[in-house]
C-alpha positions in Angstrom: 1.5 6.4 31.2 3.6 6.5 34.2 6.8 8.8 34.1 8.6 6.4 36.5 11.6 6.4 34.1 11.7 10.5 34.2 11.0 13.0 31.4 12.4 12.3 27.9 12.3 14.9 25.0 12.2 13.5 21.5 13.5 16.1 19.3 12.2 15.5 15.7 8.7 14.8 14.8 9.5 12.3 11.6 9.0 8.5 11.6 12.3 8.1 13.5 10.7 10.4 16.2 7.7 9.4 16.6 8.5 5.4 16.9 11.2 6.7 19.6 8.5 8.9 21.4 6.2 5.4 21.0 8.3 2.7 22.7 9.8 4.9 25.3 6.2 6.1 26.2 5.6 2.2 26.4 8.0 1.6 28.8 7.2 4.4 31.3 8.7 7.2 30.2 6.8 10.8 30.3 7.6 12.0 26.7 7.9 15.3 25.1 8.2 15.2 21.6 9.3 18.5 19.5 9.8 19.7 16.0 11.0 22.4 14.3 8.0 22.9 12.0 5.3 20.8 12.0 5.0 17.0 13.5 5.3 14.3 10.2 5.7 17.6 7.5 9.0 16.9 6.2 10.9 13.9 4.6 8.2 11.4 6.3 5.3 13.3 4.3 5.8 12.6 0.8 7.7 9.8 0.8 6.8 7.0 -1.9 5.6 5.0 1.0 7.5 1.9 1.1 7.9 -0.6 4.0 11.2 -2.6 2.1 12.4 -6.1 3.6 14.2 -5.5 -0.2 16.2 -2.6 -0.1 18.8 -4.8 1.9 21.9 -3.8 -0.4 22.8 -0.4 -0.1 24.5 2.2 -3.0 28.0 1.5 -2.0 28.0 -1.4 -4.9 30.6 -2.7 -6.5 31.4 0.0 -10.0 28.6 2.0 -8.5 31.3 5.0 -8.4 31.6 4.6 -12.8 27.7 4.1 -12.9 27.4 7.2 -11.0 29.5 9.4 -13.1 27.5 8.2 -16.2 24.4 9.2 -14.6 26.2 12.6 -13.6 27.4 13.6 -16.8 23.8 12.4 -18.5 21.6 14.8 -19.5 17.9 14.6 -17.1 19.8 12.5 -15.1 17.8 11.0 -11.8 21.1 12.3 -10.4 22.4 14.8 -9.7 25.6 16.4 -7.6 25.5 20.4 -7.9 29.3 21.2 -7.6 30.1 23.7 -4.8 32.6 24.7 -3.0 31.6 22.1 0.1 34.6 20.1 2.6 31.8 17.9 4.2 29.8 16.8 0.2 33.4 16.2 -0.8 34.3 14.6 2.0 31.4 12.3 2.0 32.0 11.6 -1.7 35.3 10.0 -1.1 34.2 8.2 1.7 31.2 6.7 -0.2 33.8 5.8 -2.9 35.5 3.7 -0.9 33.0 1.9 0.2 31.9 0.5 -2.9 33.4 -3.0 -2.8 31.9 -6.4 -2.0 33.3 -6.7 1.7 31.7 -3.0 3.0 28.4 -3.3 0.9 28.2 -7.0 2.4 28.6 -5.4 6.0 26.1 -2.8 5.3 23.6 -4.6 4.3 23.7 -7.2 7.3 22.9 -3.8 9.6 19.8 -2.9 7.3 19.3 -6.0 6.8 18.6 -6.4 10.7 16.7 -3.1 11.1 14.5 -3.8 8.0 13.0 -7.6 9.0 12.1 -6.0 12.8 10.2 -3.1 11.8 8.1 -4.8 8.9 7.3 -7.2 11.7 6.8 -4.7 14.0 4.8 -2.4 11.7 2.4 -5.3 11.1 1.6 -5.9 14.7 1.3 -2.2 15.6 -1.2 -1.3 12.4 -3.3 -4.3 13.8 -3.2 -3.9 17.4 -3.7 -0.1 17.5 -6.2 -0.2 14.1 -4.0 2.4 12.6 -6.0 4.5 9.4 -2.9 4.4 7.4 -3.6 2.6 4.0 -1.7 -0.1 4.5 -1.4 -3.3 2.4 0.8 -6.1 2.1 0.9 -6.8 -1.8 5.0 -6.8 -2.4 7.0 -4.3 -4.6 7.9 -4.8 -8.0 11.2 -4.3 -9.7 10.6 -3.1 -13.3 13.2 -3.6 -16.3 12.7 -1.9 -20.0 14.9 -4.3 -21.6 15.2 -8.2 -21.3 18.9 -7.6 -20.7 18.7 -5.5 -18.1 16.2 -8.1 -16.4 18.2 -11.0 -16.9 21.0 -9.4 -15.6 19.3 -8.4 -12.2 19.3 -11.9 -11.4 22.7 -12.4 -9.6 21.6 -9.1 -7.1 18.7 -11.5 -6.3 20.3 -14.6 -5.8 23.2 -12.4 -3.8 19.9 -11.6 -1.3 18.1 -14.8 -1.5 21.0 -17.0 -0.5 22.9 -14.3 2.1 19.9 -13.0 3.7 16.6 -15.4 2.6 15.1 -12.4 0.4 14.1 -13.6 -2.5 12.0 -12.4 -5.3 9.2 -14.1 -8.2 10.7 -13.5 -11.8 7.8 -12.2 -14.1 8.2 -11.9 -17.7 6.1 -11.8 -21.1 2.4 -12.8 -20.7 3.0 -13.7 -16.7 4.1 -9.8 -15.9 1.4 -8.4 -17.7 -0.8 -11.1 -16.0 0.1 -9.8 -12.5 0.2 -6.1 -13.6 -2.1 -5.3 -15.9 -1.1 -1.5 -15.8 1.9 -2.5 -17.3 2.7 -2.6 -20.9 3.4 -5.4 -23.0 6.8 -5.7 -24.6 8.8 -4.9 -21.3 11.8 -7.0 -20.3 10.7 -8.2 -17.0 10.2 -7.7 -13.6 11.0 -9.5 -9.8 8.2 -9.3 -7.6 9.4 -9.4 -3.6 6.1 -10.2 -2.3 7.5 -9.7 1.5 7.2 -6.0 1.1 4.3 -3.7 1.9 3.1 0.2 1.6 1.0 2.6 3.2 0.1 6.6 2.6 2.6 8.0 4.8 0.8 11.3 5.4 -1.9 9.1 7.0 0.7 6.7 9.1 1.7 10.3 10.6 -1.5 11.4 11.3 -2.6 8.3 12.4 0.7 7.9 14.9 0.1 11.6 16.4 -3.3 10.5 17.8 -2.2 7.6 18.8 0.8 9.3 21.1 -1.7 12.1 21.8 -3.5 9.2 23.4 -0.6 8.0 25.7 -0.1 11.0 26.8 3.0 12.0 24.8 3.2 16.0 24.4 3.6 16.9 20.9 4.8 20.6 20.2 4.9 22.3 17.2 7.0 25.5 16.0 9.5 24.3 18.8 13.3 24.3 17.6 16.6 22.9 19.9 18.9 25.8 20.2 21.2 24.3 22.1 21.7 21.9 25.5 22.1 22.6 29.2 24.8 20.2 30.5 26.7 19.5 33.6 29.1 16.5 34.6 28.6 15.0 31.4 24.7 15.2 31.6 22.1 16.8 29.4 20.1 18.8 32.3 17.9 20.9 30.0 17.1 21.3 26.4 16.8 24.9 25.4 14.2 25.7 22.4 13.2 28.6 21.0 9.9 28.0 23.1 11.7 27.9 26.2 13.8 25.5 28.5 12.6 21.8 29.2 14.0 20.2 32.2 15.3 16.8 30.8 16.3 12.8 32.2 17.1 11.8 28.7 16.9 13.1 25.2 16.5 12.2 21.7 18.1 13.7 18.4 15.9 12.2 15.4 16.4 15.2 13.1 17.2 13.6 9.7 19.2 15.3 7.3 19.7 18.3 9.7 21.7 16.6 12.4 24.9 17.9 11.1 23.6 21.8 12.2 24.0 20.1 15.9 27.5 18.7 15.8 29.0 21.0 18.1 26.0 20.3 20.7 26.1 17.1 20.3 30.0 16.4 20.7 30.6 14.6 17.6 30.9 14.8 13.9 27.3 13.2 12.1 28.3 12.8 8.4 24.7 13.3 6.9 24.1 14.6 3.3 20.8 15.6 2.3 19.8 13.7 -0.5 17.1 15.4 -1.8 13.8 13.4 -3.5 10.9 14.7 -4.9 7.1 13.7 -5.4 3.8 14.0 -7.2 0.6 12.9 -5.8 -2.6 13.0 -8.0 -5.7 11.2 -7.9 -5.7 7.0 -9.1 -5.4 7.3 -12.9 -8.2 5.2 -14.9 -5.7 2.5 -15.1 -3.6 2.4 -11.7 -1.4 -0.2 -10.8 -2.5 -3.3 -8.3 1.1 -3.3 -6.7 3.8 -0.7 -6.0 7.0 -0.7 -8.3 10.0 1.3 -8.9 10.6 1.4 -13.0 14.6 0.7 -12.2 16.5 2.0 -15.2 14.8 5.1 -14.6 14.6 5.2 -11.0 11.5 5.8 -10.6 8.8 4.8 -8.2 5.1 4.1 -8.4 2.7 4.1 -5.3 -0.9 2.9 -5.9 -2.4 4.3 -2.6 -6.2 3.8 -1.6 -7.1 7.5 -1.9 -4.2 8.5 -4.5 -1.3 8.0 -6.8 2.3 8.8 -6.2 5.3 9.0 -8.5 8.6 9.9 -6.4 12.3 9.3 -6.1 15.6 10.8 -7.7 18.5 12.0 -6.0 20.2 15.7 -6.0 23.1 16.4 -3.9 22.3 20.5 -3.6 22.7 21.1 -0.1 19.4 22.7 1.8 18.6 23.6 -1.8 14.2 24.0 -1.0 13.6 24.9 -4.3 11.0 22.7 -6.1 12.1 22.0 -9.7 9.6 21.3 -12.3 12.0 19.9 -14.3 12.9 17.3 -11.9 9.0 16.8 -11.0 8.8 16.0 -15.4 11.2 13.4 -15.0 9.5 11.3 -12.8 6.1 11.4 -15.0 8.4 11.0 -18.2 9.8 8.2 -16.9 7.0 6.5 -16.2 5.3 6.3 -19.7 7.8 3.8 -20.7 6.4 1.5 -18.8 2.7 2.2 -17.6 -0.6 2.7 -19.9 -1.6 5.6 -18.2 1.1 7.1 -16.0 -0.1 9.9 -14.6 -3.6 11.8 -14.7 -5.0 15.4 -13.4 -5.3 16.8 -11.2 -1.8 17.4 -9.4 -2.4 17.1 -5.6 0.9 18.0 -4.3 4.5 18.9 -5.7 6.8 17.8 -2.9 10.8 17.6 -2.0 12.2 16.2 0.9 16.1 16.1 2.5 17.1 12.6 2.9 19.7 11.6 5.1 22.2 10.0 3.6 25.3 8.4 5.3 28.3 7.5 2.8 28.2 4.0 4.3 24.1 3.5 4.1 23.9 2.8 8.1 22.3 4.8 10.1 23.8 6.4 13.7 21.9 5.0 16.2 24.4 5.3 19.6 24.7 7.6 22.9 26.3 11.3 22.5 30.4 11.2 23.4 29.9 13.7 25.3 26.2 13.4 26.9 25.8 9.9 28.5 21.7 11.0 28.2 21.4 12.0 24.8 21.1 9.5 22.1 21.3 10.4 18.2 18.7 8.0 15.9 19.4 9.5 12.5 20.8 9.0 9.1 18.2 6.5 8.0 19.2 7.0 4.1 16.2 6.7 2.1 14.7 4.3 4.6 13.7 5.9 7.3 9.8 4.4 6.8 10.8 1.3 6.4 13.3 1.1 9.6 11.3 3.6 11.7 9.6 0.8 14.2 13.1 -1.1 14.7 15.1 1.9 15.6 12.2 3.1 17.5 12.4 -0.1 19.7 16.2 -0.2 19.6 16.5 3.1 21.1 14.1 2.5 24.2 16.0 -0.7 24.7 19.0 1.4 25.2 17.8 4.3 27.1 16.8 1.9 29.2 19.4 -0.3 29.8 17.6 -3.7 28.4 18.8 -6.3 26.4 18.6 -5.0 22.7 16.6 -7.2 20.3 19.1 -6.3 17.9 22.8 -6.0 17.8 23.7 -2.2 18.1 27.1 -2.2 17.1 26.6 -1.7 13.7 25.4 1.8 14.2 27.7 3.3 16.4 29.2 6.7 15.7 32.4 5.7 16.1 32.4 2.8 13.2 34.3 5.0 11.1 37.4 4.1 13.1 36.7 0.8 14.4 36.0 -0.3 10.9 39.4 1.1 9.7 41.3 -0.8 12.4 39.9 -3.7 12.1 41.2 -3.9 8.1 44.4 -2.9 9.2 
């Protein structure tokens, strides 16, 4: 590909990464792309796999703050919030509070909303036209409820999305749900099927997007950390790593839950949180499910992948907490035999946690450094950085280069915090 646009280095080899390192090799730029670790090894490894048109609502909901605290002070809660002595957690908390009202989650979920419909789009067109080996297949998600109440109840969120934002789901109950899903047991109160959603194994998607970018001659290095960034006149000259200095036109910080280690670099405050999930992948169990679900009241979720099985999800506010807790890991297969014939089987592939970047709004940053007019920040994708990876991908080469966006950026500025305040005032 030519480098007629200059060299730009892509700093974070996630899903966010490598869709900016895609589009902006697209449209002539000579990329570098560098991680930490190890290219598609952290959150974007053992995700549950999800490509979500669905997940348009984000957790700032109306009395999510009192449903929280239940879920808190519950015993095996799916959440939990480790209390420590932390001015940015508590921070966030208050601003994630006061978010959780009608007017804010409805302006959320217009920016997901936006980023969500272009990459599934997206993602369809680039598995096809590149023949990407990822697993992927278009059969919807299901939403699973225990009791009839709880699935009757669900029905306002979905007429909220279905007449707002043209999402709707198919209500399955009785006979019909165990009809679809077979896996399922009988006696459960219901489920809504979106059938506009999709999954894939996202250890292959990674795989298969390194060779690809291999292909168009985008560098990929490994073990390569940012220390820090050589600037002048309000430029980004060079980005120093702990492999050495690389000469820079533009740059890219796509580094997830660890953003906030590179405020001071990067001129601004990025309220990120990491929101950690964990994962179990086995082998299919003798009676896997046709189509991916998350078991709501216990907030878990199922992936039936071609070569394997995966349970994930939960939350735990702990900090960069890498421990892997196996009594978080038995929640997730607890919580799935209340609703599943055979919910798990041996033997256990992988244990796996992953930081999540949460933002206390649910919107991702994707806007220009204050202080570097070169550098550009794509992070904060919540617990949807899959499913939004193509969009913001596009978006960001759109405004590196100075094109007309195909969607509206404004939403994910940096500097929404005050603009949103003023404009309530």
């Amino acid at each position: 590909m030519s480098d007629a646009r200059g060299r730009t280095v892509v700093v974070g080899g996630g899903i966010i990464g490598a869709m900016c390192a895609w589009y902006l090799a697209q449209s002539g730029h000579s990329v570098t792309l560098i991680d930490r670790a190890t290219f598609g090894k952290a959150c974007s490894h053992g995700n549950c796999g999800f490509v979500s048109p669905s997940h348009i609502l984000p957790l700032t909901r109306p009395g999510e703050v009192r449903r929280a605290m239940k879920l808190v002070l519950r015993r095996n809660s799916p959440l939990i919030i480790r209390p420590r002595l932390s001015p940015s957690l508590w921070s966030w908390l208050l601003k994630f509070a006061r978010r959780c009202n009608e007017a804010d989650m409805i302006e959320a979920a217009l920016a997901r909303h936006a980023l969500l419909q272009s990459s599934r789009t997206l993602y369809e067109e680039l598995i096809t036209s590149r023949n990407l080996d990822c697993e992927w297949e278009a059969k919807g998600l299901l939403f699973v409820f225990e009791s009839s109440e709880e699935f009757h109840a669900y029905a306002a969120t979905d007429q909220l999305l279905r007449t707002d934002f043209g999402v709707g789901a198919t209500p399955c109950d009785g006979d019909a749900l165990v009809e679809l899903e077979p896996a399922l047991k009988p006696g459960l109160g219901g489920a809504w099927h979106y059938q506009c959603d999709a999954h894939l194994r996202p250890d292959r998607l990674m795989t298969a997007l390194r060779g690809l970018l291999e292909q168009h001659q985008v560098e990929i290095l490994d073990a390569c950390e940012l220390r820090s960034f050589g600037s002048a006149a309000g430029e980004c000259r060079e980005v120093v790593t702990s492999a050495g200095n690389l000469a820079v036109d533009a740059c890219i910080v796509a580094t997830g839950a660890l953003t906030p280690a590179l405020n001071r670099y990067l001129g601004c405050r990025i309220p990120i949180q990491p929101g950690k999930g964990y994962s179990i992948t086995m082998p299919r169990p003798e009676r896997c499910p046709s189509i991916p679900m998350i078991l709501e009241p216990h907030r878990v979720a199922v992936t039936p992948m071609q070569s394997g099985y995966r349970l994930g999800s939960l939350m735990e506010f702990a900090g960069y907490d890498e421990s892997v807790r196996p009594e978080r890991l038995a929640l997730l297969r607890n919580g799935a035999r209340h609703y599943l014939h055979t919910p798990d089987c041996e033997p256990i592939e992988e244990e796996w946690y992953g930081w999540r970047p949460m933002t206390w709004d649910g919107i991702p940053y994707i806007d220009r450094s204050p202080t570097m007019k070169n550098v550009w920040i794509a992070a904060g994708h919540n617990m949807l950085g899959l499913s939004m990876g193509p969009a913001t991908g596009r978006l960001v080469a759109e405004l590196v280069n100075g094109d007309t966006p195909h969607l509206d950026p404004r939403a994910y500025r940096i500097n929404r915090i005050v603009s949103s305040r003023l404009s309530k005032v």
